[in-house]
C-alpha positions in Angstrom: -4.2 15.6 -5.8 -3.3 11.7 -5.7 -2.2 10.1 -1.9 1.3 9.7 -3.4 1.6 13.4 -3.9 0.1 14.3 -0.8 2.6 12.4 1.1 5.4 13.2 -1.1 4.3 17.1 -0.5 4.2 16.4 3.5 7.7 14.9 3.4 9.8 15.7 0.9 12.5 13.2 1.4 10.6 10.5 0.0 10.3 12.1 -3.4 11.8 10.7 -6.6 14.9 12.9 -8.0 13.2 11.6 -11.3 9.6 12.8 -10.9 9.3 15.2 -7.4 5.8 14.1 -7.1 6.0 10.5 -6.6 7.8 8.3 -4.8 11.2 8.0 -5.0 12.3 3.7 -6.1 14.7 3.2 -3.3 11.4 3.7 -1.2 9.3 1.7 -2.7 12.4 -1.1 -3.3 12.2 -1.0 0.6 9.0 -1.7 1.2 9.0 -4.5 -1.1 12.5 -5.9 0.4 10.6 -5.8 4.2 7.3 -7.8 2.9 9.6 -11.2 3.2 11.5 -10.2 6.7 7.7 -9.1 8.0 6.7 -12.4 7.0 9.2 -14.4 8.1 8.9 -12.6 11.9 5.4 -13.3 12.0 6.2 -16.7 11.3 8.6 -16.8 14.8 5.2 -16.0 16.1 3.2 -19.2 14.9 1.4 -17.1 11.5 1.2 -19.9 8.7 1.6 -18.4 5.4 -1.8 -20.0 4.9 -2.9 -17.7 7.2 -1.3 -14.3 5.8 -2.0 -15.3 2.1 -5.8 -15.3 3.8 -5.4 -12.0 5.0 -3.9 -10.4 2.3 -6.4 -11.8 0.1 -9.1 -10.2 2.7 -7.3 -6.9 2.9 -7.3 -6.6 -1.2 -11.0 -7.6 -1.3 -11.8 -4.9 1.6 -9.9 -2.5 -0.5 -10.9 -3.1 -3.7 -14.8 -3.2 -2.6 -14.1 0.3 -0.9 -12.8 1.8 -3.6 -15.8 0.3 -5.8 -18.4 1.5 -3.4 -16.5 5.0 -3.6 -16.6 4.9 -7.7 -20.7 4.2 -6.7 -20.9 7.2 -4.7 -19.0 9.4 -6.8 -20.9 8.6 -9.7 -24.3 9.7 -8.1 -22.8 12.2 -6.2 -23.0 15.1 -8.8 
């Protein structure tokens, strides 16, 4: 069972009318629409956007080496 369908499962009001097991568009519309607003309050607290490209950049990286190392382990697992 995927994250999205877990969390769709735990609260159902998120769920697309569409596909029940994903998330619904206006949801993830949202959190795209707030990316900017979150950005532009850090700013009000001196983040450069230098600065939060950085850490998204970091963030993906973390992820995407997690989820590689996880692929590793899986793989060997059985």
């Amino acid at each position: 069972m995927s994250l999205e369908s877990k969390v769709v499962n735990k609260y159902p009001v998120l769920g697309s009318s569409q596909s029940p097991e994903e998330i619904s568009l206006t949801i993830k519309g949202a959190v795209v629409a707030l990316l900017p607003l979150i950005a532009l309050t850090l700013k009000g607290f001196g983040v450069t956007e230098e600065w939060l490209g950085e850490l998204v950049n970091g963030v993906f990286g973390l992820v995407g080496a997690g989820i590689m190392v996880w692929g590793v382990v899986r793989k060997f697992k059985k």
